[in-house]
C-alpha positions as CSV (number, residue, x, y, z in Angstrom):
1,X,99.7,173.6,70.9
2,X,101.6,177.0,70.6
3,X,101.2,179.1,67.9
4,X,105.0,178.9,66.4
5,X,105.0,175.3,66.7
6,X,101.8,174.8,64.9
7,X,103.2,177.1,62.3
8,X,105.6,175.2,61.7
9,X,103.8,171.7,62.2
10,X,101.4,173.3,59.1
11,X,104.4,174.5,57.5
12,X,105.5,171.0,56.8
13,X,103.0,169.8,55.4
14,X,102.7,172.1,52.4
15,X,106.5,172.6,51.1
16,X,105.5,172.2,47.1
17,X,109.0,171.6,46.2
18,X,109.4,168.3,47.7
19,X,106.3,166.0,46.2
20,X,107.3,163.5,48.0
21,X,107.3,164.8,51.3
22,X,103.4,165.8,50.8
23,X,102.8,161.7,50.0
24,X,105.0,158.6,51.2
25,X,106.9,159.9,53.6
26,X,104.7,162.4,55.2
27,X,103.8,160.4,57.7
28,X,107.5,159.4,58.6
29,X,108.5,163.3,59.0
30,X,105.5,164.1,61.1
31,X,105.9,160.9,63.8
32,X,110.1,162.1,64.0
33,X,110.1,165.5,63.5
34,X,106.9,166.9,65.6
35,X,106.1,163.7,67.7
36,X,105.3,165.8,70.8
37,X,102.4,167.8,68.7
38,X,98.8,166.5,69.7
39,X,97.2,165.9,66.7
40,X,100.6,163.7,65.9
41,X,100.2,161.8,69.0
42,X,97.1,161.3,68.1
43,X,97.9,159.6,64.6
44,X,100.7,157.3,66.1
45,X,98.2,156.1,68.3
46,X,96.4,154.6,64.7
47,X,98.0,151.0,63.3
48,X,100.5,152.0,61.1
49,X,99.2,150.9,56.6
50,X,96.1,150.9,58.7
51,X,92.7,152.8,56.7
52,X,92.0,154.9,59.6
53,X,95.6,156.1,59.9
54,X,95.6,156.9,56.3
55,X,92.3,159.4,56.6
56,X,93.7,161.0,59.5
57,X,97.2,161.7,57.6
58,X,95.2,163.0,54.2
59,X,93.5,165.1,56.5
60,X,96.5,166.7,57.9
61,X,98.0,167.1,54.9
62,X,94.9,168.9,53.3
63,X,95.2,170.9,56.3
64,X,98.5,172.0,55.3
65,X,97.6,172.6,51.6
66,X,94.5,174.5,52.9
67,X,96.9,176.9,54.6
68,X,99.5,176.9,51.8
69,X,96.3,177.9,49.5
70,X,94.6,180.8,51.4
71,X,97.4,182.6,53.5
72,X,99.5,184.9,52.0
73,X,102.3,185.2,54.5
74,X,103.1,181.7,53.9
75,X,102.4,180.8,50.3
76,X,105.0,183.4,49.2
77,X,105.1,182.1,45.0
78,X,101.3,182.4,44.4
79,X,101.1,178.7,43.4
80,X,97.9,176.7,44.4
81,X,98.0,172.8,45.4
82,X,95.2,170.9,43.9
83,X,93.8,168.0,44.9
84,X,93.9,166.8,41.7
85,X,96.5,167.3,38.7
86,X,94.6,170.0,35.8
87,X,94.6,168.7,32.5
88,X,96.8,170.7,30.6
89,X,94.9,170.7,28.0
90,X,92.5,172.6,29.4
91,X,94.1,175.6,31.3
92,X,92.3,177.0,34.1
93,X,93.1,179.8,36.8
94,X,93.1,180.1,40.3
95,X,89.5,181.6,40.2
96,X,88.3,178.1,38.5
97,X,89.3,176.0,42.2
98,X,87.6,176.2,45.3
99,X,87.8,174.3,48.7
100,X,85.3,171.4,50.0
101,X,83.9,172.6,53.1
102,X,84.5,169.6,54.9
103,X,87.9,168.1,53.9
104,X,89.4,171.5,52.3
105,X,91.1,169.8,49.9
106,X,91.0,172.3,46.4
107,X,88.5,171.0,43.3
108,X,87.5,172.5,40.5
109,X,84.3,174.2,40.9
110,X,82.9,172.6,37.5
111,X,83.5,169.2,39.5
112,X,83.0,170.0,43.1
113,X,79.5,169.3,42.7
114,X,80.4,165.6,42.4
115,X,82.9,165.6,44.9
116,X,81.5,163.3,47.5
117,X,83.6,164.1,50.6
118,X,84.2,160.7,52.7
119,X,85.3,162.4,55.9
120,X,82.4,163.7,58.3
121,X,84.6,165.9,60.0
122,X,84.2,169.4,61.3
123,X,84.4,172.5,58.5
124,X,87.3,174.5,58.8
125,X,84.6,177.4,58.9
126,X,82.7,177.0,61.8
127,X,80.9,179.8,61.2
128,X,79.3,178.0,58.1
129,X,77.1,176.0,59.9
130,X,73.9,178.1,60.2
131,X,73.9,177.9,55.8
132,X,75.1,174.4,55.7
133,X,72.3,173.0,58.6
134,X,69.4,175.2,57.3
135,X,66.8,172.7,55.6
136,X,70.1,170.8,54.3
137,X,71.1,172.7,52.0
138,X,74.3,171.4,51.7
139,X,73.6,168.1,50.5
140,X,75.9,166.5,47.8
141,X,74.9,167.7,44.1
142,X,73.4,171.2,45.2
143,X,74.4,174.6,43.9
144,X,75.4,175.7,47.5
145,X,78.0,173.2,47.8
146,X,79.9,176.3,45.4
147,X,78.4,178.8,48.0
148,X,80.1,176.2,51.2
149,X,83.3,176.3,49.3
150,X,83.7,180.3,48.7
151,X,82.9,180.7,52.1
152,X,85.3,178.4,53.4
153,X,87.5,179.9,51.4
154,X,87.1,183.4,52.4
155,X,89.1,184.9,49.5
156,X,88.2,188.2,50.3
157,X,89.7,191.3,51.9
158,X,91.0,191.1,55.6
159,X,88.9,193.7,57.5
160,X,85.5,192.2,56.3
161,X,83.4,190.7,58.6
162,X,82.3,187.4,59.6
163,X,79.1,188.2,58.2
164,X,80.5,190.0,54.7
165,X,83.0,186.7,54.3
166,X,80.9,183.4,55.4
167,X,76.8,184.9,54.6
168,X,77.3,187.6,51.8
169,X,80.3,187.5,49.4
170,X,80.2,183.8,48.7
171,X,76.5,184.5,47.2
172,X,77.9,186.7,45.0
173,X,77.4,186.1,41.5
174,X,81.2,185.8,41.0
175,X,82.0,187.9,37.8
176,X,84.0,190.8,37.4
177,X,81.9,193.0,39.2
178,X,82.5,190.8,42.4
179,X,85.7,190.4,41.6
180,X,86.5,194.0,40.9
181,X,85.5,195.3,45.0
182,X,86.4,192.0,47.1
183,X,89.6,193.4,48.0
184,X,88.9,196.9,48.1
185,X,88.9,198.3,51.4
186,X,86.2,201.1,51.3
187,X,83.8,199.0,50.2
188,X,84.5,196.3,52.8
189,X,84.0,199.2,55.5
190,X,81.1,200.1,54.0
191,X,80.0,196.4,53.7
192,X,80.5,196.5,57.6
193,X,78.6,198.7,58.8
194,X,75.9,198.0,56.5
195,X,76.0,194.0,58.0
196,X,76.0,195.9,61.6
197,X,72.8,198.3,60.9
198,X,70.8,195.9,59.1
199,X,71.2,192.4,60.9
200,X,68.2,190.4,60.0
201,X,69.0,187.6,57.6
202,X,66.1,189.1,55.1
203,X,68.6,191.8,54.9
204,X,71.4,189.8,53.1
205,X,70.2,190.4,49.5
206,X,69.4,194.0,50.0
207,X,73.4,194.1,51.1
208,X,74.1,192.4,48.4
209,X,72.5,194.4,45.7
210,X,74.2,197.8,47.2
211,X,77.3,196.1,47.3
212,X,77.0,195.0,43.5
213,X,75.9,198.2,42.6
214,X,79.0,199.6,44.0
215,X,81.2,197.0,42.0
216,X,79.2,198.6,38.9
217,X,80.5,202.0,39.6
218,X,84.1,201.0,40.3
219,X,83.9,199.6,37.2
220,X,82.7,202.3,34.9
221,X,84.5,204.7,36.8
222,X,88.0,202.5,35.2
223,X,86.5,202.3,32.0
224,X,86.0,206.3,31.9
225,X,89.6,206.9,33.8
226,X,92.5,204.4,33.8
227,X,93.9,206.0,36.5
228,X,91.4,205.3,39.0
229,X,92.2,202.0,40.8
230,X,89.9,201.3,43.9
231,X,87.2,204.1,45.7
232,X,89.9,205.2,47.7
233,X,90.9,207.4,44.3
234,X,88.3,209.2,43.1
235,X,87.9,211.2,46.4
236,X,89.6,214.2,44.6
237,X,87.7,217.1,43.2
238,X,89.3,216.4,39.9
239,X,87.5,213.0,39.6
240,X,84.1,214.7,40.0
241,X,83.2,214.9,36.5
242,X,84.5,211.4,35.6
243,X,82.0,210.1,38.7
244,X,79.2,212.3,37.4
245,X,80.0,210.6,34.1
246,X,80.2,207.2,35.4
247,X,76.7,208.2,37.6
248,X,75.3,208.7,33.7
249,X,76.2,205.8,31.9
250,X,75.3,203.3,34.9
251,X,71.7,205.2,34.6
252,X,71.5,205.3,31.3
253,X,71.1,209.4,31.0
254,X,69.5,210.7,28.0
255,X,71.1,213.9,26.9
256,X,67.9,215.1,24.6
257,X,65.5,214.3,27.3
258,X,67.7,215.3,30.7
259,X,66.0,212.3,32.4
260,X,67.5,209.0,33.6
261,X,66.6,205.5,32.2
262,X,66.9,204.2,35.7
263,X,66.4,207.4,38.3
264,X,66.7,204.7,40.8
265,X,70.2,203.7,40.3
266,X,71.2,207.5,39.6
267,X,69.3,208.1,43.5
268,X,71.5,205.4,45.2
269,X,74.8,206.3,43.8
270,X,76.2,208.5,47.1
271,X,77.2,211.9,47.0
272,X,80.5,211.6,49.2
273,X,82.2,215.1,48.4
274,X,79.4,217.1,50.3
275,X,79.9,214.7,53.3
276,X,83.1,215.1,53.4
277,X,83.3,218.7,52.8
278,X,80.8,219.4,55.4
279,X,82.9,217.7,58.1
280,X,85.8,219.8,57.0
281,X,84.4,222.5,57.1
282,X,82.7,221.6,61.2
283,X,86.2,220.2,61.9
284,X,88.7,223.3,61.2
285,X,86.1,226.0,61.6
286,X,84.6,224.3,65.1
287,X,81.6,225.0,64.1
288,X,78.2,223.8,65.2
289,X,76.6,221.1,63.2
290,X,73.2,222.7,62.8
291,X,75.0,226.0,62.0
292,X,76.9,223.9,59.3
293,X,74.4,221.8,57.4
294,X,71.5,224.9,57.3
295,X,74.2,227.2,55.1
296,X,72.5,228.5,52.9
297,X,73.7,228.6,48.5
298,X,73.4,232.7,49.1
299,X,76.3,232.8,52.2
300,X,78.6,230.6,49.6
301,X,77.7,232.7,46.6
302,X,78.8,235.9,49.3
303,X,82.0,234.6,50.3
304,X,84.8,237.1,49.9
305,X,88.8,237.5,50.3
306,X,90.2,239.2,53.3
307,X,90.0,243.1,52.8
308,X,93.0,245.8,52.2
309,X,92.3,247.2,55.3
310,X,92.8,243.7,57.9
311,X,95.8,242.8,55.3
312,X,97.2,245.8,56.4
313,X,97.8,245.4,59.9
314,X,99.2,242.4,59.6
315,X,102.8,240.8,58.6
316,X,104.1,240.0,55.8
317,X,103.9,235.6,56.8
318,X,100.9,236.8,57.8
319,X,99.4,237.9,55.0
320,X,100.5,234.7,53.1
321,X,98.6,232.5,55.2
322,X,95.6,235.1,55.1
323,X,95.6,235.4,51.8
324,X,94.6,231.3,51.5
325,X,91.8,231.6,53.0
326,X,88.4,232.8,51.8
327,X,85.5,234.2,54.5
328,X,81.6,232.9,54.1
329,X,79.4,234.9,56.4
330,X,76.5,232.1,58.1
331,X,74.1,232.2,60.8
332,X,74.5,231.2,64.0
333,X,73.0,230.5,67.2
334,X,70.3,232.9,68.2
335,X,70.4,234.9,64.7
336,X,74.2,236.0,65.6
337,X,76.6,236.1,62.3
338,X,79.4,234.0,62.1
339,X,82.2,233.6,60.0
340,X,83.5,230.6,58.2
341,X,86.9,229.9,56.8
342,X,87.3,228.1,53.3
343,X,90.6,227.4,51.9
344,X,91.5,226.2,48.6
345,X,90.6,222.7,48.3
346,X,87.2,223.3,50.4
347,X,86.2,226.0,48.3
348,X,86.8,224.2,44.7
349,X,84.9,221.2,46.2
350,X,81.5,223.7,47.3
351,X,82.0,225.2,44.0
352,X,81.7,221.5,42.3
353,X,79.0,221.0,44.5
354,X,77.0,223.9,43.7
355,X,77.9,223.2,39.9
356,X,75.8,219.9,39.6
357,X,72.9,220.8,42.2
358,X,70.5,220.6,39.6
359,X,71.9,217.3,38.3
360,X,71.6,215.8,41.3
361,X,68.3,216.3,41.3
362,X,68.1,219.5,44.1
363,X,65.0,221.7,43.6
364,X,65.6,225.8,42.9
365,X,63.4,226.1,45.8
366,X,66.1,224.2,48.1
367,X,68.3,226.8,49.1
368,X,70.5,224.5,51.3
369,X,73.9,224.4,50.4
370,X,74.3,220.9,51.4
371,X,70.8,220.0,50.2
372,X,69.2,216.8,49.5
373,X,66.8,215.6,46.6
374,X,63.2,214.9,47.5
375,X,60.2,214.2,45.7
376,X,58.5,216.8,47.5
377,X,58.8,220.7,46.5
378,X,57.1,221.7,50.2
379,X,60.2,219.2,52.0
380,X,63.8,220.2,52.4
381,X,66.3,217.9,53.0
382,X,69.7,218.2,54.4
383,X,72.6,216.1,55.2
384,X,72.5,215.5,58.7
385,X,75.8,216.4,60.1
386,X,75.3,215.0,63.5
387,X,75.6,211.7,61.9
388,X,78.3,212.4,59.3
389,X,80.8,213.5,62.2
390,X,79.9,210.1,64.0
391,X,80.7,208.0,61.3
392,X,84.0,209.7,61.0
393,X,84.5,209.8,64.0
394,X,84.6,205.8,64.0
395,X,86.0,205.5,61.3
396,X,89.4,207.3,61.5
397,X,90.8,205.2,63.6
398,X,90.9,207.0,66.7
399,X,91.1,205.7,70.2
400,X,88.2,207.4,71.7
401,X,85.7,208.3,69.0
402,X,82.9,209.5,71.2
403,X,85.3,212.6,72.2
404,X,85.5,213.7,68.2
405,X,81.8,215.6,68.1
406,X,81.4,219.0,67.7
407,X,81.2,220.3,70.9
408,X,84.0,219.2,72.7
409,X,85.6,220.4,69.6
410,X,84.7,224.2,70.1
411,X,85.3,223.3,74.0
412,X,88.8,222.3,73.2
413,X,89.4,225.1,71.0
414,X,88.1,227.5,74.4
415,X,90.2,225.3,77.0
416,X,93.1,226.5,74.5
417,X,92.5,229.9,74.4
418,X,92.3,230.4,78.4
419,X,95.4,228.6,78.4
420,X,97.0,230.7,76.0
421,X,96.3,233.7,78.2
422,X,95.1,235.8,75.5
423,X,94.5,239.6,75.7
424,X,91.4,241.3,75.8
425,X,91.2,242.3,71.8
426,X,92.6,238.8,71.3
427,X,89.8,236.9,73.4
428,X,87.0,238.9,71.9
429,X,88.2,238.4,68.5
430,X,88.4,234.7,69.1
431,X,84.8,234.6,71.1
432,X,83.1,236.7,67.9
433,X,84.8,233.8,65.9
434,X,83.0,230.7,67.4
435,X,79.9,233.1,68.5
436,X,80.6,232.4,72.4
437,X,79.9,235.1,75.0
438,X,83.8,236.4,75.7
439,X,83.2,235.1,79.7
440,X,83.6,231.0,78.1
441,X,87.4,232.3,77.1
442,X,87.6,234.3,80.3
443,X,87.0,231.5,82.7
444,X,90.1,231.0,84.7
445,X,88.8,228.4,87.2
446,X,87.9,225.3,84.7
447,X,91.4,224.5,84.3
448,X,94.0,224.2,87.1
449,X,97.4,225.2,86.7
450,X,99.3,222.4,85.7
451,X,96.5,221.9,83.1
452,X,97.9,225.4,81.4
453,X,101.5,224.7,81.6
454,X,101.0,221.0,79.9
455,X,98.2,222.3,77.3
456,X,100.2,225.5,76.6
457,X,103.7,223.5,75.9
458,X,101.8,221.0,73.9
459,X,100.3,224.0,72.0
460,X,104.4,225.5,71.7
461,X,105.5,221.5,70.8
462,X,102.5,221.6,68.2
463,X,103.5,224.9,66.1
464,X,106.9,223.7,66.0
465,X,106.1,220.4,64.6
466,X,104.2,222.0,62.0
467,X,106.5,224.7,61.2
468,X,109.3,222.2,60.7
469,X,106.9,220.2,58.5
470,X,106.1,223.2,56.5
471,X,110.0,224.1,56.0
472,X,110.6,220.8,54.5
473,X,107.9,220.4,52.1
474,X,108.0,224.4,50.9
475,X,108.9,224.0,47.0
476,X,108.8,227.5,46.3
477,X,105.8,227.4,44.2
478,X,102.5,229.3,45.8
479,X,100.4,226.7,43.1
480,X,102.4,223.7,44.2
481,X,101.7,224.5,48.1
482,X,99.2,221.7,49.5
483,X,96.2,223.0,51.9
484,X,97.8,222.3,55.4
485,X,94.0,221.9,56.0
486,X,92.8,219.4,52.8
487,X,90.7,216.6,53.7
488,X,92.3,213.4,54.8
489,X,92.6,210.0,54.3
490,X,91.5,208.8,57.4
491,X,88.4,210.8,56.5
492,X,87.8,208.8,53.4
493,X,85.8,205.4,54.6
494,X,82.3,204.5,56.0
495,X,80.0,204.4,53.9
496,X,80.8,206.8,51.4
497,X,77.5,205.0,49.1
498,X,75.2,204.5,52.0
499,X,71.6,206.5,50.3
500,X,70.7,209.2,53.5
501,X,67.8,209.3,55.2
């Protein structure tokens, strides 16, 4: 059956405005109007007032409603089709109904319990079957028969997983918490990946629990600021101190004592900003990851503004852009000094990082910048920004992730510069930059000519594209003027709570 047809097959049988149509003459529509559909063939077949011809016509038309009920696209009002008429004097909302996982028809979940389903057909969840086979679980009366039905349901958002929308979710305690992260996308992401890495079925409640504990935060973080929404918003260095805050009352912080009521919770809530500003920093700079996650808090605490001297040799545009930009002096491969560019937004996020080391539970003796909190004052621990670029790198979105890593980076940026045909003072400038030996710009044989021409007119295409960018959103206010380098959306998913190892 093709897919429009069957659309509009299902289509038919839910129209809400027409009662009638969903119960005497359903049947008269379906045998005139879609008589060369299978599953209609298949009914016309049955004698007509006949009991099997009337099981096979409820089923269709639960079908219908099932569709109506859980599909957005065609249930355009928001109205849900019960199976039986509420009693008005006893409101309920949509949250009160759920689905029998094997006829779909919609119940309310204080009587689904005692629904006893007379058709032995097929869920509409296959994927249901491993729960509802397991030591028969599923057996009329049980608690899982509300477990079946939110799973076959799979109200929840569109990017989760099989796994995240048939095994975990519908477990859920369903309360506000749930309720507050099932259609937030971060956390579905992060739901993901944490369904991929730990597979085992064992493993389910240990998802679950993160995932509730994320649904905790969300919602302190609303109770401390109205403005944040979802996760996606409080990846902004001015909602630091209201996650720090949130971080507190979730662990129940003393203030007299400085310890937590619950270090345990205060250890698994993430620390996204340094991940994110660590990958910046690899990213823009094309730098090495080693080079980036050993900085230590002295090179921050160093970090100076371009000198009167460079400033004047250059222009006056250049200048302006110079002038954004702040140096940190690292070290590199083989003990060689490298430089590191910070602008705005990447230095007031090392500054907020820097600000609650000691909160977060980082030792003086760690002298990491991106440090980790251990147990042991002998053990440093670092982020390990290997991994953090990989996750990124999966998660942005791109086409070929395997060719975002470091490396190829700072190859790219060299492949560049030979096809920019630098000059001398240019290419050793560049080569002290990334701490290359000046021959790895030099090398005029790893790229053939044609390579130059398209990578040099890409490069021209490029600074056009962002020049013309820059003209149209220049407000004439130096405060007002956004980082052409701040951190991205893209960059904000994977999991942004996952505790590091």
């Amino acid at each position: 059956m093709s897919r429009v047809r069957k659309t509009r097959l299902r289509e038919s049988l839910l129209r809400r405005d027409d009662r009638i149509l969903l119960n005497s003459k359903l049947g008269r529509h379906l045998s005139t109007i879609h008589k060369n559909e299978a599953e209609v063939q298949e009914l016309n077949l049955l004698p007509t007032g006949s009991v099997e011809r009337k099981a096979a016509l409820d089923i269709l038309k639960k079908k219908g409603v099932f569709e109506w009920n859980t599909n957005p696209e065609v249930n355009k009002t928001g109205q849900l089709i019960t199976s039986r008429r509420p009693n008005p004097k006893r409101p309920k909302t949509v949250e009160d109904f759920g689905p029998c996982s094997k006829c779909t028809g919609f119940l309310a979940n204080s009587s689904i319990r005692h629904h006893v389903c007379k058709y032995k057909h097929q869920p509409m969840n296959n994927a249901i079957t491993r729960q509802s086979t397991n030591n028969e679980i599923a057996q009329i009366g049980s608690r899982s028969v509300l477990v079946l039905s939110r799973a076959t349901e799979g109200r929840i958002h569109s990017i989760a997983n099989d796994k995240l929308r048939t095994f975990i979710f519908p477990v859920l305690r369903q309360d506000d918490i749930t309720l507050s992260i099932r259609n937030d996308w971060l956390v579905m992401v992060y739901g993901n990946k944490l369904s991929l890495k730990y597979p085992a079925v064992f493993h389910e409640a240990m998802i679950r629990s993160k995932l509730r504990l994320t649904g905790r935060l969300l919602l302190e973080l609303k109770e401390c600021d109205p403005n944040i929404t979802d996760y996606s918003s409080i990846f902004k260095p001015k909602a630091y101190d209201t996650v720090i805050q949130a971080i507190r009352n979730i662990a129940m912080f003393d203030g007299q004592t400085n310890r937590f009521k619950k270090p345990s919770t205060a250890g698994r809530i993430p620390r996204p900003l340094s991940e994110l500003t660590m990958a910046t920093i690899i990213v823009f700079n094309r730098r090495r990851t080693g080079e980036t996650q050993n900085i230590q808090l002295s090179d921050f605490e160093l970090r100076e503004a371009p000198d009167k001297q460079m400033l004047s040799t250059l222009s006056d545009e250049d200048k302006k852009i110079a002038l954004m930009y702040l140096k940190m002096k690292i070290r590199g491969k083989k003990g060689r000094t490298v430089p590191v560019l910070l602008d705005p937004h990447v230095n007031m996020c090392l500054e907020l990082i820097v600000k609650y080391r000691d909160k977060a539970g980082i030792t003086d003796e760690n002298c990491v910048l991106f440090a980790l909190p251990t147990n042991s004052l002998r053990r440093v621990r670092v982020i390990n920004a290997c991994n953090i670029i990989r996750k990124f790198a999966a998660a942005c979105g791109a086409k070929d992730p395997q060719s975002l890593r470091a490396t190829l980076l700072r190859k790219h940026m060299a492949s560049i510069a030979i096809s920019m045909e630098l000059n001398d003072n240019s290419v050793a400038e560049l080569a002290d930059h990334m701490g290359h030996a000046e021959k790895v710009h030099r090398d005029p044989g790893s790229r053939s000519s044609s390579s130059k021409g398209s990578v040099r007119a890409n490069h021209k295409q490029g600074r056009k594209r962002q020049s013309d960018v820059s003209n149209t959103e220049e407000d004439g206010s130096q405060n007002n003027r956004k980082s052409p380098h701040a951190i991205s959306k893209s960059a904000l998913i994977e999991d942004f709570i996952e505790p590091d190892s």
